[in-house]
N, C-alpha and C positions, 0 to 999 in steps of 0.2 A: 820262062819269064825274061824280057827282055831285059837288056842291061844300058839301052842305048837312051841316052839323058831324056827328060819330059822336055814337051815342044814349046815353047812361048803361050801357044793358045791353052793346052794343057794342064801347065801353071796358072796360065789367069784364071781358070776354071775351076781349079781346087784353090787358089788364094780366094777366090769371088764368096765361095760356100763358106773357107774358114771365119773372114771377115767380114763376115754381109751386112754386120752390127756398126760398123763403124766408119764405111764408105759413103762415097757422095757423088754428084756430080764433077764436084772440084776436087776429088780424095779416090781415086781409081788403085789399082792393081797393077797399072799397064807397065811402068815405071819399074816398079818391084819386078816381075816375071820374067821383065829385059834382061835382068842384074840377075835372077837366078839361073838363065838359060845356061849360061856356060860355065855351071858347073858339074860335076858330074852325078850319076844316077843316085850316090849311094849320097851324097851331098844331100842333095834335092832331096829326097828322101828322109833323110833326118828333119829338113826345115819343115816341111809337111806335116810330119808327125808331128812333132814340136809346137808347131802352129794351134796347130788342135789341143795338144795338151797344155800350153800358155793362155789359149782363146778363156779355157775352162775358170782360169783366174779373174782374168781381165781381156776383153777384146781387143782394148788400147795395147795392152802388152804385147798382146799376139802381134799385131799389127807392127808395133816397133821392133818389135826382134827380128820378122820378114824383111822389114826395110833396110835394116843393117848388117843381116846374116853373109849376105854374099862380101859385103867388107870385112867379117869377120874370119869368115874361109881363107882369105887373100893371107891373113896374120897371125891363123892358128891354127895348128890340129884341131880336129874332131873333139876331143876329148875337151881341147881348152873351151871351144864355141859353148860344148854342153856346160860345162864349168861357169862359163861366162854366165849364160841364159838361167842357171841354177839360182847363179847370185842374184842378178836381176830379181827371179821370181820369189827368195830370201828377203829383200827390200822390200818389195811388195809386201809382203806381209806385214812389215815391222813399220814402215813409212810411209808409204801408198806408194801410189801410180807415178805421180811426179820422178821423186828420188830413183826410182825404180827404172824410169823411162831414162835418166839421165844415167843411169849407170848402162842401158843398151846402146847409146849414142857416142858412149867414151868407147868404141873401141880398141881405141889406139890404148887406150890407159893400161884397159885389161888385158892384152897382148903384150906389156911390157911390163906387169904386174907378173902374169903368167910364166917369163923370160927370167924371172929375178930381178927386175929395177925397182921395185918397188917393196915398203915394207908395212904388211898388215899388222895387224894385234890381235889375239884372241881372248876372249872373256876368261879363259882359264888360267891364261898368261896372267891377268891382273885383277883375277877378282880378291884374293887376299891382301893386295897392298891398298886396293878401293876401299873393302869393308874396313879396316885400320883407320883409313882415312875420313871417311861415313862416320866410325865411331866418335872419330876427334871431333865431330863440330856439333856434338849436346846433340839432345834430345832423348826417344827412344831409341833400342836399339834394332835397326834395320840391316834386313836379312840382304845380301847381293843374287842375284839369279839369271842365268842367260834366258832367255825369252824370245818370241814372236816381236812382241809389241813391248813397242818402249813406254813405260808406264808404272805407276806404282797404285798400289793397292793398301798402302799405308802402312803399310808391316812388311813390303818386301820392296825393293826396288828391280826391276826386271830388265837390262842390258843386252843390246845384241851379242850374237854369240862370238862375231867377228865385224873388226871397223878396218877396212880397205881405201877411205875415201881422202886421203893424203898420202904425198910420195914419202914422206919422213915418218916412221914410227914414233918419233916424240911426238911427234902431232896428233897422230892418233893413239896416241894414248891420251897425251890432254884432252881427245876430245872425248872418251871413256871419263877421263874425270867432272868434265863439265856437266855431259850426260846427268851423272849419278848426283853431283852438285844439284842442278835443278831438281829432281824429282826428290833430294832429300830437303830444298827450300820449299815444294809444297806442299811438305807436313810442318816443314817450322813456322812458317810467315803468313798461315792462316789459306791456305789455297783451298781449305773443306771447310770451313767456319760455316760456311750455308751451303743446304745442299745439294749438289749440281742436281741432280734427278730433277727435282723439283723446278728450278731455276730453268733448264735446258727445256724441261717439257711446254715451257708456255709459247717458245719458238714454235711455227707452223713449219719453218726448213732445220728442222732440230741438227742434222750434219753441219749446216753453214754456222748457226751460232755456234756449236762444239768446236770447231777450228777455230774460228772468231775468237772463242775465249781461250784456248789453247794459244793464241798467237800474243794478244793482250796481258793473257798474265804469266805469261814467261819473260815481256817488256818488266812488268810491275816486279816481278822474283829476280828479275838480275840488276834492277837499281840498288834490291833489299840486297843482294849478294856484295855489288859494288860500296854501298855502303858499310857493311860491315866484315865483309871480306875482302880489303881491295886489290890485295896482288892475285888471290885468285880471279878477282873480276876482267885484271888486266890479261891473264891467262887464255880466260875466253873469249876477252874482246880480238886478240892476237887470230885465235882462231874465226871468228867472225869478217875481220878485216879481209882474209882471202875469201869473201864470196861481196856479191853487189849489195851496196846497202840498195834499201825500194827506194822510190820516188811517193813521196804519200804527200796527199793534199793538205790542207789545213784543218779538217774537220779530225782527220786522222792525228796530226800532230798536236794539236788542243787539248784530247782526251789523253795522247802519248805524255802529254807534261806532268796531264793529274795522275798517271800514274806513276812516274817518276818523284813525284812528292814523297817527301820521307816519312809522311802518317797514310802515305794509300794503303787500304784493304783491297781484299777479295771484292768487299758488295761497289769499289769503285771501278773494278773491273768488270762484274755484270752489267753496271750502269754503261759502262763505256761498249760495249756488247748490243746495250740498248739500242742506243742513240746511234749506230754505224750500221745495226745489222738492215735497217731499211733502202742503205746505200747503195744498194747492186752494185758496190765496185767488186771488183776481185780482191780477195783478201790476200798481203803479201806472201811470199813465200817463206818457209817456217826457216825459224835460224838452224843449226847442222846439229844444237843442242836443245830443241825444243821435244818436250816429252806429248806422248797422246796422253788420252785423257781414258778412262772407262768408266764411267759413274756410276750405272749399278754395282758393279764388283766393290769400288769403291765403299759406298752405301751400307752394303751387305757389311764388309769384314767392318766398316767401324762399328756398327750397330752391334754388333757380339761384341768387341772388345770394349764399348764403350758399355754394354749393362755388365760386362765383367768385372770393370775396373769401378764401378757405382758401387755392388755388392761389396767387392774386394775394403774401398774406401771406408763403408760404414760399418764393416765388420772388425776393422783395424781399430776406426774410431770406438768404437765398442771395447776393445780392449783397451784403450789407452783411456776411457771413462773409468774403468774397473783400478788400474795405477792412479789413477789421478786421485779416484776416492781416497783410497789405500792409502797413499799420501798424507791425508790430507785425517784421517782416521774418524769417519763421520758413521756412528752407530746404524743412525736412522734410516731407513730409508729413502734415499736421494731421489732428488728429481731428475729428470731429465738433461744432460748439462746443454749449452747452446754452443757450440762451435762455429768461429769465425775463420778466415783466411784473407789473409792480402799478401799480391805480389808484389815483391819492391825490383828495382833493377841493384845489381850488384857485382861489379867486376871481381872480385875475389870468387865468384861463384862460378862454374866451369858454364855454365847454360846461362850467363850473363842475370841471372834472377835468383832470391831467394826467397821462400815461401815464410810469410808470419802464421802461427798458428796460434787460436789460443778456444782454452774453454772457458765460459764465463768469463770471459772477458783479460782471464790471467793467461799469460804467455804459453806454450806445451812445447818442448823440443820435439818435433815430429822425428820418428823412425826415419832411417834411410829406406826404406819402402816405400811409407808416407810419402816420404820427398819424389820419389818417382812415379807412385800415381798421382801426383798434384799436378806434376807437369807435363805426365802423357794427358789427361785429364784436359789441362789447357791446351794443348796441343789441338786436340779434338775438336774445342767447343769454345779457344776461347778465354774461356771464366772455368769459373767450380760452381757451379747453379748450387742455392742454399739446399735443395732437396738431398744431394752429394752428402751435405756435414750433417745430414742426421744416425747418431750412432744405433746400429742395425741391435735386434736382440739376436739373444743365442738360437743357433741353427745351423743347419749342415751345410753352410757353401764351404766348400773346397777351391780357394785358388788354383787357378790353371787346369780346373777339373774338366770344363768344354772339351768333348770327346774331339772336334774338327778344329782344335789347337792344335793337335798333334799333326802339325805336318811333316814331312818329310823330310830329309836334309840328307847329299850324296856323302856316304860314308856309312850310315847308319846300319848297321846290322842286319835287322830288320826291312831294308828294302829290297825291294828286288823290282828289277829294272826289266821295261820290256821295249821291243821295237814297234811301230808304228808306219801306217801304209797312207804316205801321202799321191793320192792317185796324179794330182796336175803333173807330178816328176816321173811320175811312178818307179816307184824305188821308198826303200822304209828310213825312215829315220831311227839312227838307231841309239838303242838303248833311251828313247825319249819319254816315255814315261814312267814314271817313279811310282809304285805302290807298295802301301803295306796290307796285312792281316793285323785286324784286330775281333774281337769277342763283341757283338750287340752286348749293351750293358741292361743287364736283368729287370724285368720289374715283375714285382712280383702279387699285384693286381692278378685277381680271378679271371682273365677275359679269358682265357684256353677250358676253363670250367664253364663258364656262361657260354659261349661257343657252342661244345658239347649238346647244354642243356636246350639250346636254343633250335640247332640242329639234329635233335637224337633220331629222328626218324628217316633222316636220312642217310645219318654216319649208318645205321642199322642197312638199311638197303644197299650202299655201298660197301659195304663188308662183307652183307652175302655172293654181291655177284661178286666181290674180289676172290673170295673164298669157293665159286666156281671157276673162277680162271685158276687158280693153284692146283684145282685138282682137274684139269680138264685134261682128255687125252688128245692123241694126234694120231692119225691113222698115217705110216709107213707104206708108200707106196715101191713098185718094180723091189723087191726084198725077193731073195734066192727060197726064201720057206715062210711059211706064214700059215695063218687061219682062213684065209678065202684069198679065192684068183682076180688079179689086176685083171679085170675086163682091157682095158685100152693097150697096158703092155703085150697080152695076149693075140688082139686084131694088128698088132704094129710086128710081133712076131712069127706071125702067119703069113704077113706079107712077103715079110725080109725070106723066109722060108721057100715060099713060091717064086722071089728071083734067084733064086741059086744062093742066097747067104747063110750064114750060120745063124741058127734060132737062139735069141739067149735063152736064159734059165732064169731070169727074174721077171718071175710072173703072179707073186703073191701079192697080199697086202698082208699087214699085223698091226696091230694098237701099239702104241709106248706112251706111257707118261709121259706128257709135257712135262720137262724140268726147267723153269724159268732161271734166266741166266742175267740177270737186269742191273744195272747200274745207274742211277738216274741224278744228274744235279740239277739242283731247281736255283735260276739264278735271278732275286726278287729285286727290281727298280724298287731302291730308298730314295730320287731327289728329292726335290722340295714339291715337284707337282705333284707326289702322290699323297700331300696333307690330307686327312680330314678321311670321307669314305672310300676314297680309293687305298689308303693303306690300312683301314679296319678290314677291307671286303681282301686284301691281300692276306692278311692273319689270318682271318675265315679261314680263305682259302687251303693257308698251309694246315690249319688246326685240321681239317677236314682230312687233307692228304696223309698226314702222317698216321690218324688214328685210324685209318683205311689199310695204309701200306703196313702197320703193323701187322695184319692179318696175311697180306700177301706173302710176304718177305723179303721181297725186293730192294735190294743195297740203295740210299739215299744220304744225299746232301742237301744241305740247304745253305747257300751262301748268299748276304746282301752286299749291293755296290750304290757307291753315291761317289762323289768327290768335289774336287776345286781344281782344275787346271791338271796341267798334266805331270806336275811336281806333286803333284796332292790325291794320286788315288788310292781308294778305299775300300778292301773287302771286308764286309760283317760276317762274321762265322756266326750262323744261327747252328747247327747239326752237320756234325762231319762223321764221311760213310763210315768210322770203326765206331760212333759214336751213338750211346743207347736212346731212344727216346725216354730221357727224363725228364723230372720237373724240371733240371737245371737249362734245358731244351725249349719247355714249356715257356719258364720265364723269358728265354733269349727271343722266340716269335710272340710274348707281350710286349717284349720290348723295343722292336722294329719300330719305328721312326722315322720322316722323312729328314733329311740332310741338306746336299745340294744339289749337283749335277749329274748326266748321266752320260760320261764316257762309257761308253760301250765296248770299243776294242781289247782295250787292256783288257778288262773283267774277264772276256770271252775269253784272252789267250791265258790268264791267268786259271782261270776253271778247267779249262780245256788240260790244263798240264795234271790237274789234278784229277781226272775225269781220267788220266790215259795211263793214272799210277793205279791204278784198280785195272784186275782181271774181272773180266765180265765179259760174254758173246754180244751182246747187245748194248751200250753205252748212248744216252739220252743226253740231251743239253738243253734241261726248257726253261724259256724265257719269260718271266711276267713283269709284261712293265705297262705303262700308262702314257708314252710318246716316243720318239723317233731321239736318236742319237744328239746329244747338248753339252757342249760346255762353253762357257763366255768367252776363251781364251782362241777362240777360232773353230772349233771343233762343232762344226752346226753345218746345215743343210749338206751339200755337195759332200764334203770334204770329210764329217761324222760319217754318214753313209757307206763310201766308199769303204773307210777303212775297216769298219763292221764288217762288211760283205769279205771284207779279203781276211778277217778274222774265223769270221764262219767257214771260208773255204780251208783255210787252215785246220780248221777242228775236221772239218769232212777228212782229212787228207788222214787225220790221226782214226779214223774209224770209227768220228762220233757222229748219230744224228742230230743235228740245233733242230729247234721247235717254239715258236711263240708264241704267245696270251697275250694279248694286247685289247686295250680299250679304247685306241686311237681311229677316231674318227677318219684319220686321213691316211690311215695305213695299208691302202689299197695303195697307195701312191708312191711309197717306198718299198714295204718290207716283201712284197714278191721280187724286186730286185736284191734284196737281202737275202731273203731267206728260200728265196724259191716259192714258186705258183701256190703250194699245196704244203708250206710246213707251217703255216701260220693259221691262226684263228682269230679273226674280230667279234669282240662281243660288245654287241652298242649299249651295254647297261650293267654297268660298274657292279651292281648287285645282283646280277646273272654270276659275277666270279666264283664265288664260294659253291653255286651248284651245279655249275659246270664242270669244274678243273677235274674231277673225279671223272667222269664219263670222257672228257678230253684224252686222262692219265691211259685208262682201259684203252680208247680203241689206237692209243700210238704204241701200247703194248702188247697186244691181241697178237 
């Protein structure tokens, strides 16, 4: 191979392929190849690669980092460049393309950041003195978390992991605090009061309104900060002042005034979103503290904690009916009492408000609980809608009982951290996903009886041939003694005889019992798409396998995965391999249920570890799920994929087979990249699962 640099024509030939997305008549290569020529082979080389693996992000990206790699060579080791390009593609993630492209264009910065002149901050550095900080300014209590994406999901505020983008680390730290300021002003100041989903979807360019109103009411959220918080506001204005303020027209400053008004809302900022999104201007560029938005996520987690806190509310008020009676010492049977509420504002109160409560009209000290679903409550919505103050009757809600409450938190005992296979870098990130074990919570409904009943004539047929493959034999070939002569080791010993070699002596055959040596985990997609017949025909399924493998005897697990982000994964223990098939088993696959997403890689490296703590000759890893790799937090198309595939080759590496069941339509498309040509199965009809998987089980254990 030679070692002597690539030629100019060479270069423009692989830029031309990496790039072809993003080139023009007036936008060439020719430029860029001049500037790489004279560096050298192993240089050129990196940027190539690099190219390709940036393109996979963003084209724009690729593109920018070509253009300024050979400046970058001039002011840094190899190692810094890679560094450099890392971060870059770390922005990208968390801020888009813009920020992203701006931090490839600062070389000189990163070169002197790289040198020591500069001082960053990391999320670990300051997330305990943030959440302090968080807690001080009312409300609920929000959770701090390094992240992808800058955004909040209303329960968690999610911060980059690292801020580089000032030469003074007070700076960047103020701007960690402004950060987390914003995203905790759009849970206090009404930033969800209507629902983006809904709001955003009636856009035909849904991206452009989404920034639009991401840009608008971060305007509207730092007036509400400036007003009631003003030396923090001066804080971030400090930080604002080093970048350009825009140039905005007057249509643009018109609506900027309404929502500088000291009673603007949320629905003044859709309105203003309205009226400008027809404008084809370009919408400014985002302040260095403006937060993204995620509306579904959004959506999803307030919907669970907002029927949480409904339940929680009229069950409190239930008992405070019950005191109130008691009180009040009233024989008869009571009616119903009517519970009011009004907000007043209140400086002696830490959240500037204090709640009236009263029933029939007489005054009730509410609990300190009380006080805190009143105002996560408004928080949400607002108001307290009169349906909230009806008090519930007795019955089993369990506060905090929502099994996908329990998320994660670094320290926890309980979790155990895996690494992850981000292909654009290629290289794992580590220790990035967070999961625990927990138990599917029982129910104890007949459906593993009605199964049975429903299916007896098959479990029956399925048991006999399983109950041939246990006893079936295997005939012993090329064996020193035996019951009849190897015809074929015989004609190959005849030969080797007549060229002058030594004849063996294994020329029998003999029978031996097959002794099956099996270990099998079945690992069953819980998200939210397998609602409805895909996760009954799933139960099926395993009802079917288990009361089959009972006859076999073949060692089995059964574990469910779902989750939320990469802080939040989730294995369900339905049957573990020491574990009998009991009722208590039974009710754990009635109890399957969909959840939310479907990270993939963790699960796989998770079972895989548990899959390779068993002796067994032959170890299985089968898949049943109903789509391709998903979670909201970036983990979808490309990038889900890839990291599955480098999970599965992982588990090959330990000496398991992976195997999938799949109902996905479009799984020709991915999972032979996944799983290999020949380890996967598509079945186009969700109620084929339950009479298939048995004949599947057979011939990948034959």
């Amino acid at each position: 191979m030679s070692n002597a640099p690539f030629t100019f024509s060479e270069l423009e030939a692989q830029l031309n392929d990496t790039l072809e997305l993003v080139l023009s008549t007036d936008r060439t290569t020719s430029d860029i190849a001049n500037t790489l020529k004279d560096l050298t082979r192993e240089q050129q080389e990196f940027v190539m690669k690099w190219s390709i693996v940036s393109s996979r992000s963003n084209a724009e990206l690729a593109y920018q980092f070509v253009e300024n790699s050979a400046s970058a060579f001039r002011k840094m080791s190899m190692d810094d460049v890679h560094n450099w390009l890392i971060q870059a593609m770390d922005v990208y993630d968390r801020q888009g393309l813009y920020q992203a492209a701006s931090v490839l264009r600062k070389v000189d910065k990163f070169s002197q950041a790289a040198r020591g002149k500069t001082n960053s901050i990391s999320f670990e550095e300051v997330a305990g003195v943030l959440e302090k900080f968080i807690c001080g300014l009312s409300g609920r209590d929000l959770k701090l978390e390094a992240g992808d994406i800058f955004f909040t999901d209303t329960k968690r505020l999610f911060l980059p992991g690292v801020i580089t983008r000032f030469k003074k680390q007070s700076d960047n730290y103020s701007l960690y605090k402004s950060m987390a300021t914003q995203l905790w002003a759009q849970t206090w100041y009404g930033t969800f009061h209507i629902n983006p989903v809904t709001e955003l979807d009636q856009f035909e360019r849904r991206d452009r309104a989404l920034q639009l109103f991401c840009y608008l009411e971060t305007i509207r959220l730092t007036h509400c900060i400036k007003r009631d918080l003003p030396g923090l506001h001066r804080e971030m204005l400090a930080l604002h002042d080093q970048s350009e303020t825009p140039k905005l027209g007057p249509d643009w400053l018109t609506w900027i005034k309404k929502l500088e008004a000291s009673k603007a809302t949320v629905g003044d900022t859709y309105d203003a979103v309205t009226a400008l999104y027809n404008l084809n201007k370009k919408i400014p560029e985002s302040f260095y503290y403006q937060p993204l938005l995620n509306p579904e996520v959004v959506v999803a987690v307030m919907a669970e904690r907002i029927n949480e806190e409904k339940n929680a509310l009229q069950h409190a008020l239930n008992d405070m009916s019950g005191e109130f009676r008691s009180a009040k010492a009233e024989d008869d049977e009571p009616e119903e009492l009517e519970f009011k509420v009004e907000r007043h504002d209140d400086e002696n109160e830490a959240s500037g408000f204090r709640y009236e409560l009263t029933a029939d009209d007489e005054p009730v000290a509410p609990p300190i609980d009380v006080k805190n679903l009143l105002e996560s409550i408004f928080q949400d919505l607002g108001e307290i809608p009169p349906e909230y103050l009806v008090a519930a009757g007795d019955g089993g809600y369990r506060p905090g009982g929502s099994e996908s409450n329990n998320s994660c938190k670094p320290g926890d005992a309980d979790v155990i951290y895996y690494n992850e296979w981000d292909y654009r870098r290629q290289q794992y990130r580590k220790n990035w996903c967070w999961l625990k074990e927990k138990d599917v919570h029982p129910n104890h409904e007949p459906f593993v009886e009605q199964t049975v009943k429903k299916h007896y004539g098959l479990i029956m047929n399925i048991r006999k041939t399983f109950e041939a493959l246990r006893g079936e034999d295997r005939l012993l070939k090329r064996q020193t003694n035996g019951d009849d002569i190897d015809l074929n080791a015989v004609v190959e010993a005849h030969a080797d005889m007549l060229h002058g070699m030594e004849m063996s002596d294994r020329l029998f055959t003999r029978p031996s019992r097959l002794e099956r040596n099996i270990a099998v985990m079945f690992m069953v997609d819980m998200s939210g798409s397998t609602k409805g017949w895909i996760n009954d025909a799933e139960r099926e399924a395993l009802v079917l396998l288990c009361e089959a493998l009972e006859v076999l005897g073949d060692r089995y697990a059964i574990y469910g995965f779902s989750g939320l982000t990469r802080t939040r994964c989730e294995i369900y223990r339905v049957k573990k391999f020491d574990e009998p098939y009991s009722n208590d088993v039974r009710n754990r696959i009635t109890g399957i249920s969909p959840k939310d997403y479907t990270r993939m890689g963790v699960t796989i490296r998770h079972l895989s570890k548990l899959l390779n703590e068993v002796e067994a000759r032959t170890k299985l890893l089968i898949t049943l799920s109903d789509g391709k790799p998903d979670d909201f937090d970036g983990y979808r198309g490309e990038y889900g994929i890839e990291d599955t595939r480098q999970a599965l080759i992982e588990a090959k590496h330990l000496g398991i087979h992976p195997f999938c069941i799949t109902i996905d339509n479009e799984a020709h498309e991915y999972l032979p990249h996944m799983y290999g040509p020949v380890n996967y199965v598509l079945l186009n009809d969700v109620k084929k699962l339950p009479l298939k998987i048995a004949d599947i089980y057979r011939q990948l254990t034959h």
